[in-house]
C-alpha positions in Angstrom: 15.6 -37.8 24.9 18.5 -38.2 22.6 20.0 -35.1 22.7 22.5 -35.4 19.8 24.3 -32.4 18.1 24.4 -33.6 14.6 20.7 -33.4 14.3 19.5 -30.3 12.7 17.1 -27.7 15.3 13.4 -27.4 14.3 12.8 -24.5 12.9 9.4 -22.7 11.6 9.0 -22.2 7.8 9.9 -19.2 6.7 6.6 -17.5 5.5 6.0 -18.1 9.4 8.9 -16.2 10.9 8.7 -13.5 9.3 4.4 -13.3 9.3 4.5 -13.9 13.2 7.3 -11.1 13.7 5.6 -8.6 10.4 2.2 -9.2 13.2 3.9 -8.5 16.3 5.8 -5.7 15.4 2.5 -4.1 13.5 0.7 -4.9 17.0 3.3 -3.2 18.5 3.0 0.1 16.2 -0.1 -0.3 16.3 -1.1 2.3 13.8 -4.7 2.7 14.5 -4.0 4.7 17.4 -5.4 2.0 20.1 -8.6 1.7 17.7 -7.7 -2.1 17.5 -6.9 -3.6 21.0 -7.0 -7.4 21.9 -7.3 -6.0 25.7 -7.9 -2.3 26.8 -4.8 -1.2 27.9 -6.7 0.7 31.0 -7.4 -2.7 32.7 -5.7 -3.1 36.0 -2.6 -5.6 35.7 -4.0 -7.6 32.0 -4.0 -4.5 30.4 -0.3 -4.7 29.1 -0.8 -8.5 28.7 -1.9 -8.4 24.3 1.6 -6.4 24.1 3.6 -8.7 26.0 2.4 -11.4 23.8 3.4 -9.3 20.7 6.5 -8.8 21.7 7.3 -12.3 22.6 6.1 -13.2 18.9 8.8 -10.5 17.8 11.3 -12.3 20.3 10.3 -16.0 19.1 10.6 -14.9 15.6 14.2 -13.3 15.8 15.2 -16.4 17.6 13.9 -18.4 14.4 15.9 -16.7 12.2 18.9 -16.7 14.1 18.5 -20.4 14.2 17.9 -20.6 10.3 21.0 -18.4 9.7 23.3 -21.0 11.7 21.9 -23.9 9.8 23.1 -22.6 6.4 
């Protein structure tokens, strides 16, 4: 794998960042009050795991945009 720093890093669009970090973040919130749950939180160990995936979108999507902002 040609590993050259002139090339420019892959990036999502836009639109995508900021949807998959608006989603996590709103997961994350979660406004409803635990009325909408991918996993019941009272589950032994997976419980936890539909929040951990939320914040990893919120992580993934902060890394995007850094890597947007260094482009320009």
């Amino acid at each position: 794998m040609n590993m050259d720093k002139n090339t420019p890093a892959k990036t999502w669009p836009p639109f995508w960042i900021y949807l998959t970090g608006f989603i996590g973040i709103i997961y994350i919130l979660n406004p409803t009050m635990g009325v909408f749950e991918l996993i019941p939180d009272n589950l032994p160990v997976i419980g936890n795991l539909d929040e951990g995936a939320a914040a990893i979108l919120i992580w993934n999507a902060v890394q995007q945009l850094r890597a947007t902002r260094r482009l320009k």
